[in-house]
C-alpha positions, 0 to 999 in steps of 0.5 A: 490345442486351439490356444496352441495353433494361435501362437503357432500362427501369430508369428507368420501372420506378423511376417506377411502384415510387416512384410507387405509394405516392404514388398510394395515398397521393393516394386515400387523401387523397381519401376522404371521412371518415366525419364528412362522410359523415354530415353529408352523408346527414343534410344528404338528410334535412332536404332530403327528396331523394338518401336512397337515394345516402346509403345506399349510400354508407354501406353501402359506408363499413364497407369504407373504415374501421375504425369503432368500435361507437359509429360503426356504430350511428351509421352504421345509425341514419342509414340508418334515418332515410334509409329512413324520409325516403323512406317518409314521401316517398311517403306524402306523394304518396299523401296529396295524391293525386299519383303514388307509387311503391308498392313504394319505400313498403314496400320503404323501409318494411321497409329502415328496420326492417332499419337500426334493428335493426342499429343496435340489434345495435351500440348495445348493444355496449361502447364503447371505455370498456367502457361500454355506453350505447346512445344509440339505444335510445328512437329505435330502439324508436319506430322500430319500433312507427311502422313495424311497422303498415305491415310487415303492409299491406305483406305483403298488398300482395304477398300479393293478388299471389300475390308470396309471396316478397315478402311473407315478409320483412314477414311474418317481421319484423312477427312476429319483432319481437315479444319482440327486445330492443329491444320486450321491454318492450312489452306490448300487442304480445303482445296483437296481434290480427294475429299469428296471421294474420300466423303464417299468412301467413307459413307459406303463404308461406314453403311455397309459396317451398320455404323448408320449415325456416322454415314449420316456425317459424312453423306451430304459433303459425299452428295455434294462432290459426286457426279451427277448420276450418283447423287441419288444412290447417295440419298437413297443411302441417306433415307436407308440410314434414318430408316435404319435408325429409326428416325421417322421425321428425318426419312420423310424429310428425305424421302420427299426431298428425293422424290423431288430432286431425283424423280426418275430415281424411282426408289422414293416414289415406291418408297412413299407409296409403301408408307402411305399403304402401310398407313393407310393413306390412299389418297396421299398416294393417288395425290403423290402418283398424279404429281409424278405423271404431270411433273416427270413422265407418262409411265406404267408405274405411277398408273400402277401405284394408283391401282394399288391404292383404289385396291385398298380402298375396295374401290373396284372400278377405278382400280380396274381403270388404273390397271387398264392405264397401266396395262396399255404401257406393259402389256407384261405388268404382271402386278397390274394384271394382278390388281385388275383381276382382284378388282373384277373377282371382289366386284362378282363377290360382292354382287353375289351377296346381294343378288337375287337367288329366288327363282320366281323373281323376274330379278333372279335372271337379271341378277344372274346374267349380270353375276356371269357377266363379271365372272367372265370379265375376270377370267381373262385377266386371271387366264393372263396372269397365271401365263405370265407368272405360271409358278404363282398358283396362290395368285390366279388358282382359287380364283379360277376355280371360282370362276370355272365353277360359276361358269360351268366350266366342267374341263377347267373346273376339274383341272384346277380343282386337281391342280390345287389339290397337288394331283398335278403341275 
Protein backbone atom coordinates (compact mmCIF):
# COMPACT_ATOMS: atom_id res chain seq x y z
CA UNK A 1 0.00 0.00 0.00
CA UNK A 2 2.75 2.25 1.21
CA UNK A 3 4.74 1.71 -2.18
CA UNK A 4 1.69 2.34 -4.06
CA UNK A 5 0.78 5.92 -2.54
CA UNK A 6 4.46 6.90 -3.33
CA UNK A 7 4.01 6.44 -7.04
CA UNK A 8 0.60 7.97 -6.84
CA UNK A 9 2.21 11.13 -5.46
CA UNK A 10 5.64 11.43 -7.08
CA UNK A 11 3.70 12.87 -10.16
CA UNK A 12 2.22 15.88 -8.35
CA UNK A 13 4.93 16.38 -6.41
CA UNK A 14 7.00 17.01 -9.93
CA UNK A 15 4.12 19.32 -10.82
CA UNK A 16 4.44 21.85 -7.90
CA UNK A 17 8.78 21.64 -7.97
CA UNK A 18 8.48 22.30 -11.75
CA UNK A 19 5.75 24.36 -11.58
CA UNK A 20 7.22 26.78 -8.87
CA UNK A 21 9.57 28.47 -11.10
CA UNK A 22 7.12 29.23 -13.83
CA UNK A 23 4.68 30.39 -11.53
CA UNK A 24 7.79 33.24 -9.92
CA UNK A 25 8.35 33.47 -13.28
CA UNK A 26 4.74 34.63 -14.40
CA UNK A 27 4.94 37.25 -11.39
CA UNK A 28 7.61 38.26 -12.29
CA UNK A 29 6.49 39.11 -15.99
CA UNK A 30 3.36 40.70 -14.39
CA UNK A 31 5.38 43.47 -12.37
CA UNK A 32 4.75 46.61 -13.72
CA UNK A 33 8.22 48.31 -14.53
CA UNK A 34 9.28 51.13 -12.90
CA UNK A 35 9.11 53.30 -15.90
CA UNK A 36 5.50 52.76 -16.28
CA UNK A 37 4.88 53.23 -12.48
CA UNK A 38 6.13 56.68 -13.05
CA UNK A 39 4.40 57.48 -16.17
CA UNK A 40 1.40 56.50 -14.79
CA UNK A 41 1.63 58.56 -11.18
CA UNK A 42 2.85 61.53 -13.51
CA UNK A 43 -0.10 60.82 -15.85
CA UNK A 44 -2.83 61.30 -11.84
CA UNK A 45 -0.89 64.79 -11.77
CA UNK A 46 -2.08 66.44 -15.21
CA UNK A 47 -5.30 64.67 -14.52
CA UNK A 48 -5.51 66.08 -10.78
CA UNK A 49 -7.44 62.97 -9.42
CA UNK A 50 -5.85 59.08 -7.68
CA UNK A 51 -2.59 61.11 -6.19
CA UNK A 52 -2.52 59.27 -2.96
CA UNK A 53 -2.97 55.22 -5.06
CA UNK A 54 0.34 56.62 -6.85
CA UNK A 55 2.05 57.26 -3.71
CA UNK A 56 1.46 54.17 -2.13
CA UNK A 57 2.02 52.51 -5.20
CA UNK A 58 5.69 53.93 -5.30
CA UNK A 59 6.33 53.52 -1.75
CA UNK A 60 5.93 50.09 -2.16
CA UNK A 61 8.23 49.99 -5.87
CA UNK A 62 11.54 50.53 -3.37
CA UNK A 63 10.55 46.62 -2.07
CA UNK A 64 10.01 45.35 -5.87
CA UNK A 65 13.18 46.92 -7.48
CA UNK A 66 16.99 47.40 -7.19
CA UNK A 67 16.80 51.01 -8.10
CA UNK A 68 19.93 53.17 -8.69
CA UNK A 69 20.26 56.66 -6.94
CA UNK A 70 19.05 58.70 -9.66
CA UNK A 71 15.67 56.59 -9.92
CA UNK A 72 14.93 56.95 -6.21
CA UNK A 73 15.53 60.71 -6.14
CA UNK A 74 13.34 60.34 -9.45
CA UNK A 75 10.79 58.29 -7.52
CA UNK A 76 10.32 60.69 -4.38
CA UNK A 77 10.28 63.82 -6.65
CA UNK A 78 7.32 62.39 -8.04
CA UNK A 79 5.76 61.67 -4.92
CA UNK A 80 6.28 65.15 -3.75
CA UNK A 81 4.66 66.47 -6.74
CA UNK A 82 1.46 63.60 -6.17
CA UNK A 83 1.20 65.33 -2.42
CA UNK A 84 1.37 68.96 -3.72
CA UNK A 85 -1.32 68.03 -6.91
CA UNK A 86 -3.64 67.08 -3.97
CA UNK A 87 -2.70 70.30 -1.69
CA UNK A 88 -3.40 72.38 -4.50
CA UNK A 89 -6.74 70.37 -4.84
CA UNK A 90 -8.23 71.27 -1.66
CA UNK A 91 -7.07 74.72 -1.99
CA UNK A 92 -8.95 75.04 -4.80
CA UNK A 93 -12.28 73.91 -3.11
CA UNK A 94 -11.44 76.42 -0.38
CA UNK A 95 -10.69 79.02 -2.80
CA UNK A 96 -14.43 78.38 -4.56
CA UNK A 97 -15.76 78.02 -1.26
CA UNK A 98 -16.80 74.24 -2.06
CA UNK A 99 -16.33 71.61 0.80
CA UNK A 100 -12.75 70.60 1.60
CA UNK A 101 -11.06 68.34 3.30
CA UNK A 102 -8.73 70.35 6.11
CA UNK A 103 -6.59 67.81 7.32
CA UNK A 104 -5.80 66.30 3.62
CA UNK A 105 -4.92 70.17 3.00
CA UNK A 106 -2.08 69.94 5.49
CA UNK A 107 -1.61 66.43 5.98
CA UNK A 108 -0.76 66.59 1.99
CA UNK A 109 1.05 69.70 2.65
CA UNK A 110 3.83 68.59 5.00
CA UNK A 111 3.87 64.55 3.13
CA UNK A 112 5.33 66.75 -0.13
CA UNK A 113 7.73 68.46 2.19
CA UNK A 114 8.83 65.02 3.61
CA UNK A 115 9.23 63.62 -0.28
CA UNK A 116 11.20 66.50 -1.33
CA UNK A 117 13.54 66.34 1.21
CA UNK A 118 14.14 62.68 0.74
CA UNK A 119 14.64 63.33 -2.98
CA UNK A 120 17.02 65.67 -2.15
CA UNK A 121 18.97 63.05 0.41
CA UNK A 122 19.06 61.04 -2.76
CA UNK A 123 19.81 63.54 -5.51
CA UNK A 124 22.98 64.60 -3.95
CA UNK A 125 24.27 60.89 -4.02
CA UNK A 126 26.81 59.66 -6.93
CA UNK A 127 25.23 58.30 -9.95
CA UNK A 128 26.56 55.35 -11.39
CA UNK A 129 29.30 57.54 -13.31
CA UNK A 130 30.45 59.01 -9.87
CA UNK A 131 28.75 62.05 -10.94
CA UNK A 132 26.65 63.93 -8.75
CA UNK A 133 24.53 66.11 -10.65
CA UNK A 134 21.48 66.71 -8.65
CA UNK A 135 18.81 67.07 -11.15
CA UNK A 136 16.14 68.13 -8.34
CA UNK A 137 17.83 70.75 -6.67
CA UNK A 138 16.14 74.23 -8.05
CA UNK A 139 12.61 72.29 -7.76
CA UNK A 140 12.97 70.84 -4.47
CA UNK A 141 14.16 73.98 -3.14
CA UNK A 142 11.06 75.93 -4.81
CA UNK A 143 9.17 73.28 -3.06
CA UNK A 144 10.10 73.96 -0.23
CA UNK A 145 9.86 77.65 0.42
CA UNK A 146 6.10 77.24 -1.67
CA UNK A 147 5.12 74.81 1.08
CA UNK A 148 6.94 76.07 4.58
CA UNK A 149 4.22 79.35 4.98
CA UNK A 150 1.44 76.93 5.25
CA UNK A 151 3.85 74.23 7.74
CA UNK A 152 3.21 76.86 10.64
CA UNK A 153 -0.67 77.54 9.67
CA UNK A 154 -0.88 74.10 9.90
CA UNK A 155 0.77 73.58 13.32
CA UNK A 156 -1.70 76.12 14.83
CA UNK A 157 -4.63 74.59 12.94
CA UNK A 158 -3.70 71.40 15.58
CA UNK A 159 -2.66 73.76 18.13
CA UNK A 160 -6.27 75.67 18.57
CA UNK A 161 -7.22 72.09 18.99
CA UNK A 162 -5.08 71.23 21.75
CA UNK A 163 -3.72 68.39 19.11
CA UNK A 164 -0.26 68.78 20.08
CA UNK A 165 1.11 65.93 18.64
CA UNK A 166 -0.17 66.75 15.39
CA UNK A 167 1.13 69.86 15.35
CA UNK A 168 4.97 69.00 16.24
CA UNK A 169 5.72 67.51 13.02
CA UNK A 170 5.10 70.97 11.08
CA UNK A 171 6.57 72.67 14.05
CA UNK A 172 9.66 70.86 13.86
CA UNK A 173 9.98 70.77 9.78
CA UNK A 174 8.93 74.46 9.47
CA UNK A 175 12.11 75.15 12.02
CA UNK A 176 14.49 72.69 11.13
CA UNK A 177 14.25 73.31 7.49
CA UNK A 178 16.06 76.39 7.93
CA UNK A 179 19.91 76.02 7.56
CA UNK A 180 19.19 71.91 5.76
CA UNK A 181 21.32 71.78 2.67
CA UNK A 182 18.94 72.41 0.56
CA UNK A 183 17.71 76.25 1.81
CA UNK A 184 21.45 77.01 2.90
CA UNK A 185 21.61 79.60 0.85
CA UNK A 186 18.63 81.18 1.38
CA UNK A 187 19.16 84.38 3.65
CA UNK A 188 15.96 85.74 4.73
CA UNK A 189 14.82 82.55 6.02
CA UNK A 190 17.16 83.32 9.25
CA UNK A 191 15.25 86.62 9.40
CA UNK A 192 11.87 85.05 9.89
CA UNK A 193 9.86 86.54 12.35
CA UNK A 194 7.84 83.42 12.96
CA UNK A 195 10.53 81.18 14.20
CA UNK A 196 10.67 82.06 17.62
CA UNK A 197 7.30 81.44 18.09
CA UNK A 198 7.16 78.42 16.00
CA UNK A 199 10.74 77.39 18.62
CA UNK A 200 7.74 77.68 21.39
CA UNK A 201 5.16 75.90 19.90
CA UNK A 202 7.31 73.39 19.14
CA UNK A 203 8.88 73.01 22.93
CA UNK A 204 5.25 73.02 24.39
CA UNK A 205 4.37 70.70 21.99
CA UNK A 206 6.86 68.26 22.21
CA UNK A 207 6.55 68.82 26.67
CA UNK A 208 3.20 68.05 26.58
CA UNK A 209 3.49 64.69 24.02
CA UNK A 210 6.51 63.42 26.72
CA UNK A 211 8.89 63.76 23.79
CA UNK A 212 11.24 65.64 26.64
CA UNK A 213 14.78 65.10 24.44
CA UNK A 214 13.39 67.07 21.58
CA UNK A 215 11.89 69.91 23.95
CA UNK A 216 15.39 70.30 25.14
CA UNK A 217 16.30 71.16 21.17
CA UNK A 218 14.11 73.47 20.42
CA UNK A 219 13.90 75.54 24.20
CA UNK A 220 17.01 77.63 24.19
CA UNK A 221 16.26 79.09 20.56
CA UNK A 222 12.40 79.33 22.38
CA UNK A 223 14.22 81.22 25.25
CA UNK A 224 15.86 83.37 23.40
CA UNK A 225 12.93 84.89 21.15
CA UNK A 226 10.41 85.07 23.93
CA UNK A 227 8.94 87.99 25.66
CA UNK A 228 10.32 88.76 28.95
CA UNK A 229 7.90 87.63 31.02
CA UNK A 230 7.96 84.12 29.59
CA UNK A 231 11.23 83.23 29.82
CA UNK A 232 11.15 81.70 32.99
CA UNK A 233 8.22 79.39 32.37
CA UNK A 234 10.31 78.44 29.27
CA UNK A 235 13.15 77.29 31.75
CA UNK A 236 11.08 76.20 34.32
CA UNK A 237 9.92 73.48 31.18
CA UNK A 238 13.81 73.45 30.81
CA UNK A 239 14.66 71.97 34.42
CA UNK A 240 11.16 69.79 34.28
CA UNK A 241 12.35 67.98 31.14
CA UNK A 242 16.09 66.88 32.80
CA UNK A 243 13.99 65.84 35.80
CA UNK A 244 11.97 63.85 33.51
CA UNK A 245 14.78 62.38 31.88
CA UNK A 246 16.40 61.94 34.80
CA UNK A 247 19.69 63.78 34.05
CA UNK A 248 20.72 65.14 37.73
CA UNK A 249 23.77 67.10 36.69
CA UNK A 250 22.04 69.03 33.88
CA UNK A 251 18.87 70.04 36.33
CA UNK A 252 21.07 71.39 38.67
CA UNK A 253 22.84 73.16 36.21
CA UNK A 254 19.49 74.66 35.31
CA UNK A 255 17.92 75.01 38.38
CA UNK A 256 20.84 77.14 39.61
CA UNK A 257 20.83 79.11 36.34
CA UNK A 258 17.13 79.88 36.95
CA UNK A 259 17.37 80.77 40.26
CA UNK A 260 19.68 83.11 39.39
CA UNK A 261 18.25 84.82 36.12
CA UNK A 262 14.74 84.51 37.28
CA UNK A 263 14.77 85.19 41.35
CA UNK A 264 11.20 86.12 41.51
CA UNK A 265 10.21 82.93 39.41
CA UNK A 266 10.02 81.11 42.84
CA UNK A 267 9.72 77.56 41.19
CA UNK A 268 13.56 77.22 41.41
CA UNK A 269 13.99 78.20 44.65
CA UNK A 270 11.37 76.02 46.10
CA UNK A 271 12.91 73.48 43.81
CA UNK A 272 16.65 73.59 45.38
CA UNK A 273 14.94 73.66 48.67
CA UNK A 274 12.94 70.22 48.08
CA UNK A 275 16.51 68.64 46.86
CA UNK A 276 18.57 69.92 49.61
CA UNK A 277 15.71 68.30 52.12
CA UNK A 278 15.49 65.54 50.15
CA UNK A 279 19.50 65.10 50.50
CA UNK A 280 19.69 66.15 53.70
CA UNK A 281 21.54 69.15 53.00
CA UNK A 282 20.20 71.84 55.47
CA UNK A 283 22.80 74.33 55.61
CA UNK A 284 22.96 74.56 51.55
CA UNK A 285 19.29 75.52 52.08
CA UNK A 286 19.99 78.06 54.96
CA UNK A 287 22.70 79.39 52.59
CA UNK A 288 20.70 79.16 49.42
CA UNK A 289 17.63 81.12 51.49
CA UNK A 290 20.12 83.90 52.94
CA UNK A 291 21.47 84.63 49.40
CA UNK A 292 17.69 85.24 48.08
CA UNK A 293 16.78 87.59 51.26
CA UNK A 294 20.12 89.94 50.33
CA UNK A 295 19.75 89.49 46.51
CA UNK A 296 16.00 89.59 45.71
CA UNK A 297 13.54 90.81 48.58
CA UNK A 298 12.59 90.56 52.22
CA UNK A 299 9.61 87.87 51.74
CA UNK A 300 7.72 85.21 53.92
CA UNK A 301 9.08 82.55 51.78
CA UNK A 302 12.52 82.30 52.10
CA UNK A 303 12.24 82.85 56.14
CA UNK A 304 10.06 79.88 55.62
CA UNK A 305 12.45 77.78 53.80
CA UNK A 306 15.00 78.50 56.72
CA UNK A 307 12.39 77.28 59.21
CA UNK A 308 12.10 74.33 57.49
CA UNK A 309 15.69 73.23 57.35
CA UNK A 310 16.12 74.12 61.30
CA UNK A 311 13.12 71.76 61.53
CA UNK A 312 15.23 69.07 60.26
CA UNK A 313 18.04 69.53 61.89
CA UNK A 314 15.88 69.18 65.25
CA UNK A 315 17.14 72.58 65.80
CA UNK A 316 14.13 73.93 67.90
CA UNK A 317 14.90 77.41 68.81
CA UNK A 318 15.94 78.60 65.69
CA UNK A 319 13.12 77.15 63.66
CA UNK A 320 10.95 78.52 66.11
CA UNK A 321 12.80 82.43 64.98
CA UNK A 322 12.57 81.72 61.52
CA UNK A 323 8.92 80.76 61.57
CA UNK A 324 8.14 84.14 63.91
CA UNK A 325 10.36 85.75 60.80
CA UNK A 326 8.00 84.59 58.58
CA UNK A 327 4.79 84.83 60.57
CA UNK A 328 5.47 88.74 60.88
CA UNK A 329 4.96 88.92 56.95
CA UNK A 330 1.78 86.34 56.82
CA UNK A 331 0.29 86.14 59.80
CA UNK A 332 -1.90 83.30 57.66
CA UNK A 333 1.27 80.98 56.75
CA UNK A 334 -0.32 77.92 57.90
CA UNK A 335 3.23 75.96 57.18
CA UNK A 336 4.87 78.29 59.28
CA UNK A 337 2.51 78.00 62.10
CA UNK A 338 2.83 74.31 61.24
CA UNK A 339 6.94 74.35 61.85
CA UNK A 340 6.64 76.41 64.98
CA UNK A 341 4.17 74.58 66.87
CA UNK A 342 6.25 71.26 66.10
CA UNK A 343 9.47 72.98 67.07
CA UNK A 344 7.68 74.13 70.91
CA UNK A 345 5.99 70.49 71.12
CA UNK A 346 9.48 68.31 70.34
CA UNK A 347 11.17 71.27 72.60
CA UNK A 348 8.63 69.81 75.88
CA UNK A 349 8.98 66.33 74.45
CA UNK A 350 12.43 66.52 74.78
CA UNK A 351 12.71 68.28 78.34
CA UNK A 352 10.36 65.85 79.47
CA UNK A 353 12.63 62.69 78.93
CA UNK A 354 15.17 64.25 81.12
CA UNK A 355 13.32 66.01 83.59
CA UNK A 356 13.05 65.33 87.03
CA UNK A 357 9.75 63.30 88.11
CA UNK A 358 11.20 62.44 91.82
CA UNK A 359 9.06 64.30 94.25
CA UNK A 360 11.52 64.89 97.03
CA UNK A 361 13.61 66.64 94.75
CA UNK A 362 13.63 70.30 95.02
CA UNK A 363 14.25 70.02 91.00
CA UNK A 364 11.08 68.15 90.13
CA UNK A 365 9.05 71.63 90.82
CA UNK A 366 11.40 73.33 88.83
CA UNK A 367 11.44 70.73 85.93
CA UNK A 368 7.55 71.04 86.10
CA UNK A 369 7.15 74.50 85.59
CA UNK A 370 9.50 75.07 83.04
CA UNK A 371 7.61 71.40 81.06
CA UNK A 372 4.03 73.54 81.56
CA UNK A 373 5.69 76.39 80.43
CA UNK A 374 6.73 74.95 76.88
CA UNK A 375 3.48 73.33 76.94
CA UNK A 376 1.74 76.40 77.12
CA UNK A 377 4.00 78.19 74.24
CA UNK A 378 2.99 75.44 71.98
CA UNK A 379 -0.62 75.35 72.52
CA UNK A 380 -1.43 78.93 70.66
CA UNK A 381 0.25 77.91 67.83
CA UNK A 382 -1.28 74.72 67.41
CA UNK A 383 -5.17 76.33 68.65
CA UNK A 384 -4.18 78.79 65.22
CA UNK A 385 -3.24 76.23 63.22
CA UNK A 386 -6.12 74.01 63.60
CA UNK A 387 -8.43 77.63 62.86
CA UNK A 388 -6.51 78.03 59.97
CA UNK A 389 -6.69 74.84 58.18
CA UNK A 390 -9.74 72.98 60.52
CA UNK A 391 -9.97 69.77 57.94
CA UNK A 392 -5.98 69.03 58.82
CA UNK A 393 -6.74 67.21 62.18
CA UNK A 394 -3.57 64.98 61.57
CA UNK A 395 -1.69 68.19 61.99
CA UNK A 396 -2.59 70.06 65.08
CA UNK A 397 -5.23 66.99 67.15
CA UNK A 398 -2.34 64.57 68.69
CA UNK A 399 -0.79 67.51 69.83
CA UNK A 400 -3.40 69.12 71.37
CA UNK A 401 -4.33 66.19 73.15
CA UNK A 402 -0.90 66.07 74.62
CA UNK A 403 -0.85 69.14 75.59
CA UNK A 404 -4.76 69.62 77.17
CA UNK A 405 -3.48 66.65 79.06
CA UNK A 406 -0.63 68.00 80.41
CA UNK A 407 -2.13 71.09 81.27
CA UNK A 408 -5.13 69.68 82.64
CA UNK A 409 -7.14 70.89 80.75
CA UNK A 410 -10.35 68.76 81.47
CA UNK A 411 -12.98 70.24 78.72
CA UNK A 412 -10.59 70.43 75.79
CA UNK A 413 -8.85 67.37 76.73
CA UNK A 414 -12.37 65.26 76.24
CA UNK A 415 -13.06 67.20 73.29
CA UNK A 416 -10.31 66.27 71.39
CA UNK A 417 -10.12 63.06 72.79
CA UNK A 418 -13.63 62.55 71.05
CA UNK A 419 -12.66 64.31 68.00
CA UNK A 420 -9.72 61.87 67.38
CA UNK A 421 -11.57 59.35 68.29
CA UNK A 422 -14.37 60.09 65.30
CA UNK A 423 -17.15 60.62 68.05
CA UNK A 424 -17.61 63.99 66.38
CA UNK A 425 -16.58 66.86 63.83
Amino acid sequence: MSSYFTKALMPLLLFFILAAPAAAKDEKEKQIPLKTLLKRARQAIKDKKDWRNHVVLLDSAFHQYDMTNEEQAEVHFTQAMLCLGQNEAENLKAYLKQKYDTVVYFSSLLDATSYTLLCDSVDRLPNRKGRIAQRYASKSRSTMLQCRPNLYVGARFYLRKGDYAKALPFLTRYVDMVGCDLLRSQDHLSSDTLMAKACLYATISAYNTKQYGKALHYIDRAIEGAEEAMRPKLQEYKVRCYQELNDTAHWMDEVYDGCERYPKHDYFFSSLISHFEQHQQYDYGIELADTMLHRVQDIPLYWYAKSLMYLHKEDWNNCIAMCDSTLVRDSLHAEALYNKGLSQFNDALEFAETACYDLKRPQCRKDRAILLRKYAAARPTFERLRQLRPAEKQRWGAPLYRIYLNLNMGKEFDEMEQLLKGEIE
